[in-house]
PDB file of N, CA, C, O and CB in Angstrom:
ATOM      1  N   UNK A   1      82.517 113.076 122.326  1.00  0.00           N
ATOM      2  CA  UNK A   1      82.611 113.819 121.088  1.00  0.00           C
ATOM      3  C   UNK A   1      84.078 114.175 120.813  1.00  0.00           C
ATOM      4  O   UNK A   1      84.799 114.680 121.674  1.00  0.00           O
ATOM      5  CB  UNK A   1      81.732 115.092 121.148  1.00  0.00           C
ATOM      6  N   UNK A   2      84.496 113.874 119.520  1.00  0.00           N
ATOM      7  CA  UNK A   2      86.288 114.346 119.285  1.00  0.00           C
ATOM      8  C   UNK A   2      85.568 116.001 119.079  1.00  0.00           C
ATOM      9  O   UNK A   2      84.473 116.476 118.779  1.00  0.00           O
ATOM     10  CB  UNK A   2      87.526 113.404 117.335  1.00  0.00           C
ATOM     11  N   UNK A   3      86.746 116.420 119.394  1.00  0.00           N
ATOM     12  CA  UNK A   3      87.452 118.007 119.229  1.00  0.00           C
ATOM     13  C   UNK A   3      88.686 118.052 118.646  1.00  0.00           C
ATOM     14  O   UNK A   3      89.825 118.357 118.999  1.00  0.00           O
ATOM     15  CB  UNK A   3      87.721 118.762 120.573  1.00  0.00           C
ATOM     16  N   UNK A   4      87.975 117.542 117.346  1.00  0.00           N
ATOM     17  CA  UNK A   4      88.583 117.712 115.879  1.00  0.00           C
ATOM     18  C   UNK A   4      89.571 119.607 115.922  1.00  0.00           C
ATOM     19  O   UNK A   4      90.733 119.631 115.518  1.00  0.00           O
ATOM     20  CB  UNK A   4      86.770 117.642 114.448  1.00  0.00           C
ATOM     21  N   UNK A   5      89.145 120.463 116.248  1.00  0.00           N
ATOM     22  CA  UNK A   5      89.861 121.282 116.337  1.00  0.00           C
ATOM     23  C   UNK A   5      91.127 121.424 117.250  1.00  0.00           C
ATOM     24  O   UNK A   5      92.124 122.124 117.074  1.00  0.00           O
ATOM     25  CB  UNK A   5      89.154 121.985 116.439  1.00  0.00           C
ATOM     26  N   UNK A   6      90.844 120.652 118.174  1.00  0.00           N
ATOM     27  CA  UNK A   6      91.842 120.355 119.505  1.00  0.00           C
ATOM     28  C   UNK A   6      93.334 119.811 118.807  1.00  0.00           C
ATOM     29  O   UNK A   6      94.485 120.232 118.918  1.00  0.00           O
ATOM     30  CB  UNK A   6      91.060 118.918 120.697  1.00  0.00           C
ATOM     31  N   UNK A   7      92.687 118.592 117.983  1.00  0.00           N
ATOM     32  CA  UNK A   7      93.613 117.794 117.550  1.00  0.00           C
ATOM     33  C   UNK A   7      94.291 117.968 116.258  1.00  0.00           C
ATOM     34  O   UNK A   7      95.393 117.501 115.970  1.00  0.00           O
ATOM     35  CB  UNK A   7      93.128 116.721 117.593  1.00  0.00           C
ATOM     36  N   UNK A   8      93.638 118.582 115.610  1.00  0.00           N
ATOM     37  CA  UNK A   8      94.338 120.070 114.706  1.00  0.00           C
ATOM     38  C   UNK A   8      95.423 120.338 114.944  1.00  0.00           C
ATOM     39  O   UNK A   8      96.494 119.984 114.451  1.00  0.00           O
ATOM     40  CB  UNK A   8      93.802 121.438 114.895  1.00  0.00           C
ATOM     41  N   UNK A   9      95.050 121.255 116.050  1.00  0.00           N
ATOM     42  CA  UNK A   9      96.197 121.952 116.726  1.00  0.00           C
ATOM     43  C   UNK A   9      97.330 121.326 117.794  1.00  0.00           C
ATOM     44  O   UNK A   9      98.150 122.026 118.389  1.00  0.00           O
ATOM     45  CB  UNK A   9      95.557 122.953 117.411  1.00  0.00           C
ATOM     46  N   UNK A  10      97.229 120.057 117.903  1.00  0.00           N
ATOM     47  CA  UNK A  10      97.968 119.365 118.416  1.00  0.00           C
ATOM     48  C   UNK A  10      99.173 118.732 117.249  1.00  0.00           C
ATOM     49  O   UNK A  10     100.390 118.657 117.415  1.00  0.00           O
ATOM     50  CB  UNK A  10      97.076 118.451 119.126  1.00  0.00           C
ATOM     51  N   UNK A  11      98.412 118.351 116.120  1.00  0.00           N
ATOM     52  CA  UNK A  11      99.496 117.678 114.838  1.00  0.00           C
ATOM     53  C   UNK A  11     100.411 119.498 114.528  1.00  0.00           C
ATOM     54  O   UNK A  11     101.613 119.757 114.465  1.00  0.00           O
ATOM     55  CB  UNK A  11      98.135 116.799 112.768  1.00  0.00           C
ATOM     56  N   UNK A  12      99.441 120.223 114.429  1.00  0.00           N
ATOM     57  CA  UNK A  12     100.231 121.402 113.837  1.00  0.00           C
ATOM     58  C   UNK A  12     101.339 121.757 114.694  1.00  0.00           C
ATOM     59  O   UNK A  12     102.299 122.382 114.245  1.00  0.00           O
ATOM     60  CB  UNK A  12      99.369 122.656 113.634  1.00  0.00           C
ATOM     61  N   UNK A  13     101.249 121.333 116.113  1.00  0.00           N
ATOM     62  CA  UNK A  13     102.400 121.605 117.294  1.00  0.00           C
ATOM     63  C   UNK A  13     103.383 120.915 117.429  1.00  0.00           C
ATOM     64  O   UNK A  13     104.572 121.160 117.637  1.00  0.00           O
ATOM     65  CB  UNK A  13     102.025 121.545 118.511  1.00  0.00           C
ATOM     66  N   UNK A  14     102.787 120.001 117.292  1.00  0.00           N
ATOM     67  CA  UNK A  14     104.532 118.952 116.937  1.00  0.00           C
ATOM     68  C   UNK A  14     104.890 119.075 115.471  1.00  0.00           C
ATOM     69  O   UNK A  14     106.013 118.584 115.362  1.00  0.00           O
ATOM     70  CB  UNK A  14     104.408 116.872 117.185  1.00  0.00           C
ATOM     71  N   UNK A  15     104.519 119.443 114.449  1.00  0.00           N
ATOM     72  CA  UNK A  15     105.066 119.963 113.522  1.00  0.00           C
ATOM     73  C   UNK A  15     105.967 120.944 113.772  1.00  0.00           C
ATOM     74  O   UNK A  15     107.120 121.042 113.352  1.00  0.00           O
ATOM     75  CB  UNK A  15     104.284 120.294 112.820  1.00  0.00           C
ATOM     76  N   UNK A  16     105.496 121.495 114.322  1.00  0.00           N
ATOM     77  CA  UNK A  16     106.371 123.266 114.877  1.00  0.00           C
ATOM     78  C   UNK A  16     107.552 122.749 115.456  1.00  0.00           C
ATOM     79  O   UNK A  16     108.672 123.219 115.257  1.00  0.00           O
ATOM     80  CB  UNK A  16     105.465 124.465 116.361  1.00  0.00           C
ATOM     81  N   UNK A  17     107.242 121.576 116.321  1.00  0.00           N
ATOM     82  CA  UNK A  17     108.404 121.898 117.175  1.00  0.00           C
ATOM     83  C   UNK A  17     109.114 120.497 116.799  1.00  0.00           C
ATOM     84  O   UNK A  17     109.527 119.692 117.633  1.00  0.00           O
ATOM     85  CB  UNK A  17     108.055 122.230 118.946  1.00  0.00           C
ATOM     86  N   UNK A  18     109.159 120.396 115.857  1.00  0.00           N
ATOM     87  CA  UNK A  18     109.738 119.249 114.616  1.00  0.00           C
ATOM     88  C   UNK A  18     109.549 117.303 114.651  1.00  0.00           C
ATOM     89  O   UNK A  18     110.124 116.440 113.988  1.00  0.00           O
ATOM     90  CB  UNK A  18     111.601 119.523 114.674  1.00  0.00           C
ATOM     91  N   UNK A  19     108.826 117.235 115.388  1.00  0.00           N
ATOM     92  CA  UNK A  19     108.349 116.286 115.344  1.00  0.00           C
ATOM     93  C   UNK A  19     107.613 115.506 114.166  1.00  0.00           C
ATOM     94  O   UNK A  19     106.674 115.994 113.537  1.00  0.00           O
ATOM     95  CB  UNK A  19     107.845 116.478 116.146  1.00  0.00           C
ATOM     96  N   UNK A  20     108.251 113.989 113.893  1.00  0.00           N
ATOM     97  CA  UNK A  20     107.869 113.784 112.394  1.00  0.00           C
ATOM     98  C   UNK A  20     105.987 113.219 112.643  1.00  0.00           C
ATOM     99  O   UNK A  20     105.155 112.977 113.517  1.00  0.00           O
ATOM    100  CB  UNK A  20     109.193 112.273 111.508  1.00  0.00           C
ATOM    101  N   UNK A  21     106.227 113.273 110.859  1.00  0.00           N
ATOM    102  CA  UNK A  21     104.393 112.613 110.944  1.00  0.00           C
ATOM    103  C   UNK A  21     104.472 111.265 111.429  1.00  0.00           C
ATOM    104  O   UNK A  21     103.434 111.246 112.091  1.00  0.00           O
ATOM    105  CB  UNK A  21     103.428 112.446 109.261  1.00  0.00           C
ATOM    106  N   UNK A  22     104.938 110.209 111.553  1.00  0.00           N
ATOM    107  CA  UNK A  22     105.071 109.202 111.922  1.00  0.00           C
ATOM    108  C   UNK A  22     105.173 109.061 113.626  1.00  0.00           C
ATOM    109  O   UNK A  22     105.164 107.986 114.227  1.00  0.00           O
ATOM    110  CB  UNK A  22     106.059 108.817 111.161  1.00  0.00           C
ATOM    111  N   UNK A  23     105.257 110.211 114.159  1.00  0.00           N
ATOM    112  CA  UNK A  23     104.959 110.512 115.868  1.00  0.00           C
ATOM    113  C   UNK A  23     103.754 111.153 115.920  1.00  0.00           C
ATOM    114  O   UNK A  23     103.525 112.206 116.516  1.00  0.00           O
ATOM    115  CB  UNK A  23     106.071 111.528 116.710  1.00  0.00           C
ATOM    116  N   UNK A  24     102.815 110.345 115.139  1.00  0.00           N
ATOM    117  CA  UNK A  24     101.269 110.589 115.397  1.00  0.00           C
ATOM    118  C   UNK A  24     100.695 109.854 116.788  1.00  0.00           C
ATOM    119  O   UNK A  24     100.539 108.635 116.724  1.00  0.00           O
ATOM    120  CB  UNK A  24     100.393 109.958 114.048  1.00  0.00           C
ATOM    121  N   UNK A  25     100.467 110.340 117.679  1.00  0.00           N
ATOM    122  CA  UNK A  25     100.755 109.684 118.586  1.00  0.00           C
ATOM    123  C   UNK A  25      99.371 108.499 118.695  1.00  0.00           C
ATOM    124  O   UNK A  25      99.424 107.448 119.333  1.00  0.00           O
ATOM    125  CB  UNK A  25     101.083 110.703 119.770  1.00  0.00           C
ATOM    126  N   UNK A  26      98.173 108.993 117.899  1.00  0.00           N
ATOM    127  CA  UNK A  26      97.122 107.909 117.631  1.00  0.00           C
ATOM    128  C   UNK A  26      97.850 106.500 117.066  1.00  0.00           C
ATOM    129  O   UNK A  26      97.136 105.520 116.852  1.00  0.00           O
ATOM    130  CB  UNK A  26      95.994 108.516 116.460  1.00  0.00           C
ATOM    131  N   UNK A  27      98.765 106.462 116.919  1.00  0.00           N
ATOM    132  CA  UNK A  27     100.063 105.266 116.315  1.00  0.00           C
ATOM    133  C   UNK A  27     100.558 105.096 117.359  1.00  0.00           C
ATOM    134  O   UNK A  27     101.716 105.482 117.198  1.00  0.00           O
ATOM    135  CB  UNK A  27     101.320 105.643 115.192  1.00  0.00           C
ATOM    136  N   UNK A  28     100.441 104.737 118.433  1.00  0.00           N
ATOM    137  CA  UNK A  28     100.782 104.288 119.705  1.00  0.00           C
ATOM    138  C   UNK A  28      99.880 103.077 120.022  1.00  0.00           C
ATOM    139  O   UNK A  28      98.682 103.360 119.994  1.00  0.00           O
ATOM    140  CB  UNK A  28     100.649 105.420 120.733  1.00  0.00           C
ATOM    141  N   UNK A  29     100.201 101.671 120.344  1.00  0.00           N
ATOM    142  CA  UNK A  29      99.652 101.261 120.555  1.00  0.00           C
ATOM    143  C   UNK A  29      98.762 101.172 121.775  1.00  0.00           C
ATOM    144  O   UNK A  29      97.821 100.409 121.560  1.00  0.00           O
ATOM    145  CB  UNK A  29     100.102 100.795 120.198  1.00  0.00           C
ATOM    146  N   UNK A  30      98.754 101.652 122.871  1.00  0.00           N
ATOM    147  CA  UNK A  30      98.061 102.246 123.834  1.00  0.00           C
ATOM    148  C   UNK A  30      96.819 102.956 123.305  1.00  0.00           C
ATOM    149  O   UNK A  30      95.726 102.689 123.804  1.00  0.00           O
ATOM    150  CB  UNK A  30      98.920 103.109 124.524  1.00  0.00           C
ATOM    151  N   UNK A  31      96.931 103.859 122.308  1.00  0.00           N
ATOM    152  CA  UNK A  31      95.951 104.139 121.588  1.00  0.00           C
ATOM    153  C   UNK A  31      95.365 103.898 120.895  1.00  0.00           C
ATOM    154  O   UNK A  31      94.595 104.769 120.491  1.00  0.00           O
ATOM    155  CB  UNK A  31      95.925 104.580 121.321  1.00  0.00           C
ATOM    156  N   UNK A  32      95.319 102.167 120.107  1.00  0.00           N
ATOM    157  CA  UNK A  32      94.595 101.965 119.345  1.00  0.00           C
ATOM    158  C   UNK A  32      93.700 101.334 119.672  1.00  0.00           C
ATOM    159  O   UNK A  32      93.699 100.744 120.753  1.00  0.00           O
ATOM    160  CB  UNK A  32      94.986 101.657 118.574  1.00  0.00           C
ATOM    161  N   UNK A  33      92.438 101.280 118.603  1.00  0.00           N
ATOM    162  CA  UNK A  33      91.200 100.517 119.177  1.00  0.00           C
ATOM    163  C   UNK A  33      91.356  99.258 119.579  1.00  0.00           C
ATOM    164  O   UNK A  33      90.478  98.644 120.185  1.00  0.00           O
ATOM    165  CB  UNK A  33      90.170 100.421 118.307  1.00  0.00           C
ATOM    166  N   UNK A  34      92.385  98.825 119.298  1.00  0.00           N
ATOM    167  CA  UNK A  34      92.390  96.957 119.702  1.00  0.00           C
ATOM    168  C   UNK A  34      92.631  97.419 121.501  1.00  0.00           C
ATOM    169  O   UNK A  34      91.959  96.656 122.195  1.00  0.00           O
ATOM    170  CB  UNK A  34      94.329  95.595 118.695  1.00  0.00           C
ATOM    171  N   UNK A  35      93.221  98.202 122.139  1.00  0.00           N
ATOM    172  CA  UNK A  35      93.789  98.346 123.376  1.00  0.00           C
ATOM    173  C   UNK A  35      92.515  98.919 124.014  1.00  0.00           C
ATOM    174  O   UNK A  35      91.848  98.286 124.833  1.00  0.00           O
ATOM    175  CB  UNK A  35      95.161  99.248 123.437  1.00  0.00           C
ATOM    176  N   UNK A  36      92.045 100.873 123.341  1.00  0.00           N
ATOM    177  CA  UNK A  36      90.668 101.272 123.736  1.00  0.00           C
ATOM    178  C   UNK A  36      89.971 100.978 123.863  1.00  0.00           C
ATOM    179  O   UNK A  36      89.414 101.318 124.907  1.00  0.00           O
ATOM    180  CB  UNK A  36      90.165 101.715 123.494  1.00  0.00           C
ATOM    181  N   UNK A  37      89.093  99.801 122.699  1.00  0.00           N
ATOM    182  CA  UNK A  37      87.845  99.381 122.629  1.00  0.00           C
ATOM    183  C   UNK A  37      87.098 100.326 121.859  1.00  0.00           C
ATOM    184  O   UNK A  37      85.913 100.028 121.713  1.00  0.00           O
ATOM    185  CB  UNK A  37      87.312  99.161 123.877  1.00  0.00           C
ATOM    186  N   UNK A  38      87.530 101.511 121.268  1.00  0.00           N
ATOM    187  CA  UNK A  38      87.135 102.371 120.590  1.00  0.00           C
ATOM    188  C   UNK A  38      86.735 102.051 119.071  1.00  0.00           C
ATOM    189  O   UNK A  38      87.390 101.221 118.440  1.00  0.00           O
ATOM    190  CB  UNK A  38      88.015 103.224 120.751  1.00  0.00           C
ATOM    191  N   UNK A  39      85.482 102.825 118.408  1.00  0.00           N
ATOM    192  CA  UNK A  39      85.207 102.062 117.233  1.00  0.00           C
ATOM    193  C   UNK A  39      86.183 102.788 116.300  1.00  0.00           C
ATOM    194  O   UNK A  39      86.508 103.975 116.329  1.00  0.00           O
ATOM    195  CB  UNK A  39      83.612 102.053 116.751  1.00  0.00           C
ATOM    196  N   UNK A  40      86.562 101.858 115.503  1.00  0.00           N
ATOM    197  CA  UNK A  40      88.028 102.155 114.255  1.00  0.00           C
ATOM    198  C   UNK A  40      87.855 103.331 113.296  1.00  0.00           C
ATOM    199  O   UNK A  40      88.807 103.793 112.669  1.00  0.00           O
ATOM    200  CB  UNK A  40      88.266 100.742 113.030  1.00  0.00           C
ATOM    201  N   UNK A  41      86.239 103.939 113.176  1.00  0.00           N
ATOM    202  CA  UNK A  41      86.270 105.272 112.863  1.00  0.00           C
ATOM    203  C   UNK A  41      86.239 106.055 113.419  1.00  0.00           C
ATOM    204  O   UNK A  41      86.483 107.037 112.717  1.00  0.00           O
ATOM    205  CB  UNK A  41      85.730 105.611 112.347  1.00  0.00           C
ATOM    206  N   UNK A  42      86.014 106.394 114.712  1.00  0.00           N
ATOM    207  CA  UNK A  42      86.300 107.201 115.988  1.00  0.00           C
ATOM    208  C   UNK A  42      88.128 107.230 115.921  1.00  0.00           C
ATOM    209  O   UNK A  42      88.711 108.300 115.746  1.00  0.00           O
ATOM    210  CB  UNK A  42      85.529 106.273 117.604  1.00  0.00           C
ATOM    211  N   UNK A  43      88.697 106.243 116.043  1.00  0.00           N
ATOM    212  CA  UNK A  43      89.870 106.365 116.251  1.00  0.00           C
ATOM    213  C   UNK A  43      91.043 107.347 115.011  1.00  0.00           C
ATOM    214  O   UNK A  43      92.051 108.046 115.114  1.00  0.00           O
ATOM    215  CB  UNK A  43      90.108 104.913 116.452  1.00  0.00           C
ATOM    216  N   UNK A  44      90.004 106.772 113.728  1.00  0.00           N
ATOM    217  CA  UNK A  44      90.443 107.100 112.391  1.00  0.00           C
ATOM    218  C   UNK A  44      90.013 108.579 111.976  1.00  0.00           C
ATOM    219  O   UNK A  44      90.323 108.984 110.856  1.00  0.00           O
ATOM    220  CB  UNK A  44      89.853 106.046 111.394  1.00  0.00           C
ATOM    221  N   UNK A  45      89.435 109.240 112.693  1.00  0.00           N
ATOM    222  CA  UNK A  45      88.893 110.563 112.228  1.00  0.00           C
ATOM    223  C   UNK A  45      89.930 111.394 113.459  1.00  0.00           C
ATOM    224  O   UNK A  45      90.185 112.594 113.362  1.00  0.00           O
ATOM    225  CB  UNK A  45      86.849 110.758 112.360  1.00  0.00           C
ATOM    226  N   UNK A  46      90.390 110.627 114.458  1.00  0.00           N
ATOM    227  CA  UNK A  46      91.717 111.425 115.517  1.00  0.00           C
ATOM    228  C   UNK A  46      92.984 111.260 114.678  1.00  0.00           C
ATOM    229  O   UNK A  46      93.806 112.131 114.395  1.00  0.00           O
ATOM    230  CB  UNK A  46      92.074 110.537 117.291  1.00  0.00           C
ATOM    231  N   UNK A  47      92.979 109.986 114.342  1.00  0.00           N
ATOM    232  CA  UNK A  47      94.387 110.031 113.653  1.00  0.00           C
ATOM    233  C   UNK A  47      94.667 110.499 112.524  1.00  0.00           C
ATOM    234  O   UNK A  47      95.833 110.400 112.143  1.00  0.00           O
ATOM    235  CB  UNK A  47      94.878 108.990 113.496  1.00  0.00           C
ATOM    236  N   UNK A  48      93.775 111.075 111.760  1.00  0.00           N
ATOM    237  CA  UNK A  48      93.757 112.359 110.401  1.00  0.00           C
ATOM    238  C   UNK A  48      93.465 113.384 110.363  1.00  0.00           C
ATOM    239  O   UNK A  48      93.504 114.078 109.347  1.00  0.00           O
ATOM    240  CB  UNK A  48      93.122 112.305 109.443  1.00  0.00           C
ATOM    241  N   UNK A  49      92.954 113.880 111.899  1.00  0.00           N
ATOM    242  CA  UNK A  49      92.938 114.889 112.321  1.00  0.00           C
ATOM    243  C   UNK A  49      94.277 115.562 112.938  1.00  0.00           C
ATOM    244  O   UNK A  49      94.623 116.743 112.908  1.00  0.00           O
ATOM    245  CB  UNK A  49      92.007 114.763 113.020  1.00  0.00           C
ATOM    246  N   UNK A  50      94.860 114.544 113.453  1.00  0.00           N
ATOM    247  CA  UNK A  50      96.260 115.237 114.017  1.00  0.00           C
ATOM    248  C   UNK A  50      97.060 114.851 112.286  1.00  0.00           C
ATOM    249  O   UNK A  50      97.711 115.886 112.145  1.00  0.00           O
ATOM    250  CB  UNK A  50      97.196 114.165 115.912  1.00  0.00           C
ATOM    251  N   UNK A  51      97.251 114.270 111.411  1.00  0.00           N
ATOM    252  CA  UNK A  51      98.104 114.188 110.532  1.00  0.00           C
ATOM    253  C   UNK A  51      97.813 115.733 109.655  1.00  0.00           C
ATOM    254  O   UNK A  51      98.604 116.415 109.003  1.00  0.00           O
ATOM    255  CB  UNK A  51      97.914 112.721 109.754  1.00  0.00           C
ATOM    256  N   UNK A  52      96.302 115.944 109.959  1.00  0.00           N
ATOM    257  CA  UNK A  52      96.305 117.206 108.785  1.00  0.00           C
ATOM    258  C   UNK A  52      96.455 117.933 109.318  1.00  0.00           C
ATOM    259  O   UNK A  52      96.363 118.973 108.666  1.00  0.00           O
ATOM    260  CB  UNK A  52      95.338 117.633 107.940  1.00  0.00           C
ATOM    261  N   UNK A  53      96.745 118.123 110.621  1.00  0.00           N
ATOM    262  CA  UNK A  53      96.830 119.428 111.165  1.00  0.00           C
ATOM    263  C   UNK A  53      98.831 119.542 111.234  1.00  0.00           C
ATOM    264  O   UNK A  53      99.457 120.600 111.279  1.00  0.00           O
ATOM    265  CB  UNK A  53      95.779 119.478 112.952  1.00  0.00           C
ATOM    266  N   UNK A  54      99.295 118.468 111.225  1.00  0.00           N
ATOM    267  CA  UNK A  54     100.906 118.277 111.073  1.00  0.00           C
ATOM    268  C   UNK A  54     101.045 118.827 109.494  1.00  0.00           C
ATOM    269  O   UNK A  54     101.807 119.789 109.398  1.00  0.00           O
ATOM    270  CB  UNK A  54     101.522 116.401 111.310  1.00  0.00           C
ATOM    271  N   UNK A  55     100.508 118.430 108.392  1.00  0.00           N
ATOM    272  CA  UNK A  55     100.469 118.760 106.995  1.00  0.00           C
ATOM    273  C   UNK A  55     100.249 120.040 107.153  1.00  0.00           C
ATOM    274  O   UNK A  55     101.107 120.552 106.434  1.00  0.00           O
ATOM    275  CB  UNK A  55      99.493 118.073 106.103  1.00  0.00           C
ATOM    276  N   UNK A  56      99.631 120.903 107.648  1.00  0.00           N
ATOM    277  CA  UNK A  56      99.198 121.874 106.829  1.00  0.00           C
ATOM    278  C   UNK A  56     100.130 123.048 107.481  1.00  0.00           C
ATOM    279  O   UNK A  56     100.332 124.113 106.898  1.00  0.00           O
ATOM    280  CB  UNK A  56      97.519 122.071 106.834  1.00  0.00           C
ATOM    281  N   UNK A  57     100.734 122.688 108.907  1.00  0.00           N
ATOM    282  CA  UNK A  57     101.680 123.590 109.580  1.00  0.00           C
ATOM    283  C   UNK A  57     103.068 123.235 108.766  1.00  0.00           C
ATOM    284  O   UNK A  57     104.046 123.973 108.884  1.00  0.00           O
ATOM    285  CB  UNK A  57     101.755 123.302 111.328  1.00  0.00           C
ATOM    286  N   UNK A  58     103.097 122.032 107.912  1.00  0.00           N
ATOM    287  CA  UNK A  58     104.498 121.543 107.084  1.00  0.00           C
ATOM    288  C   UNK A  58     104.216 122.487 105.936  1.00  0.00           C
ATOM    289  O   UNK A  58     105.151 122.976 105.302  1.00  0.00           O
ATOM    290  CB  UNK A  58     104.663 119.681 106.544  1.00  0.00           C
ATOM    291  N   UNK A  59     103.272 122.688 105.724  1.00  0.00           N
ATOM    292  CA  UNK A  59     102.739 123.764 103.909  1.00  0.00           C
ATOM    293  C   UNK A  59     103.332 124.657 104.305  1.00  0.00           C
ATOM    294  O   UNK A  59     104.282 125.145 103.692  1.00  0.00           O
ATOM    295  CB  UNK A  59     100.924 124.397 103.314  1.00  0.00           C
ATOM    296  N   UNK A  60     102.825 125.147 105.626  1.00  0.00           N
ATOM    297  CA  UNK A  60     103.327 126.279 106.008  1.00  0.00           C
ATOM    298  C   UNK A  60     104.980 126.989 106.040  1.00  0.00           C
ATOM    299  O   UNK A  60     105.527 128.042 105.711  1.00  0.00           O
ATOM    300  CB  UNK A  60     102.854 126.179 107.091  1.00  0.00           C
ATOM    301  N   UNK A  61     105.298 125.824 106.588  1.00  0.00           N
ATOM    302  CA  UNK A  61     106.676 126.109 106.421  1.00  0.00           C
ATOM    303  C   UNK A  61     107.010 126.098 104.809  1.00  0.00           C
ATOM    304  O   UNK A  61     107.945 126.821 104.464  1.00  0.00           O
ATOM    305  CB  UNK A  61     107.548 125.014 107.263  1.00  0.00           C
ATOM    306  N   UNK A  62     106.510 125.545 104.062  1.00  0.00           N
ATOM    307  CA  UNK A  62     106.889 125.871 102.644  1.00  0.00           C
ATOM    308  C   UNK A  62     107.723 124.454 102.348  1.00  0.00           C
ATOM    309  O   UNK A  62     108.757 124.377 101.686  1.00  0.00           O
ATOM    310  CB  UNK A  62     107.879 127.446 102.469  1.00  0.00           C
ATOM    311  N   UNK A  63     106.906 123.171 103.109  1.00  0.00           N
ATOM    312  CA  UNK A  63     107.368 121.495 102.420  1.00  0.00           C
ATOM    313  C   UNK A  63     106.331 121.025 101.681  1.00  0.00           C
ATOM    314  O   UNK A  63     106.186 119.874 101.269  1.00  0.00           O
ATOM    315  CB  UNK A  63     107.658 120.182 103.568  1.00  0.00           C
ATOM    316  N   UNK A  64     105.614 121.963 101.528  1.00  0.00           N
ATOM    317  CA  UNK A  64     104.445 121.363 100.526  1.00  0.00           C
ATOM    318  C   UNK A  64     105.102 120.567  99.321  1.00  0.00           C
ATOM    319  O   UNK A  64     104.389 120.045  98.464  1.00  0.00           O
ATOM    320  CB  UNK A  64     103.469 122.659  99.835  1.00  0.00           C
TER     321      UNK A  64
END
């Protein structure tokens, strides 16, 4: 089961500590389903889970 909240708070942390959106780390190829074997919406609901959680700590800062 993802822990969509986990990974939330993982994009919002490297936001903080300035890390760009493009160091999504689900963008690793190690992590993608061609390497996992993982199905491509499993993988795709982690990797927009950490991007919105990077977005919304960027609002925060006021880059909306």
């Amino acid at each position: 089961m993802i822990d969509v909240q986990d990974i939330l708070r993982q994009g919002a942390t490297a936001r903080a500590v300035g890390r760009t959106e493009i160091e999504n780390p689900f963008y690793q190829p190690e992590k993608m389903p061609s390497t996992t074997g993982e199905p491509v919406d499993a993988w795709a609901s982690k990797a927009e889970a950490w991007n919105t959680g990077w977005r919304i700590e960027d609002a925060m800062k006021g880059n909306a």
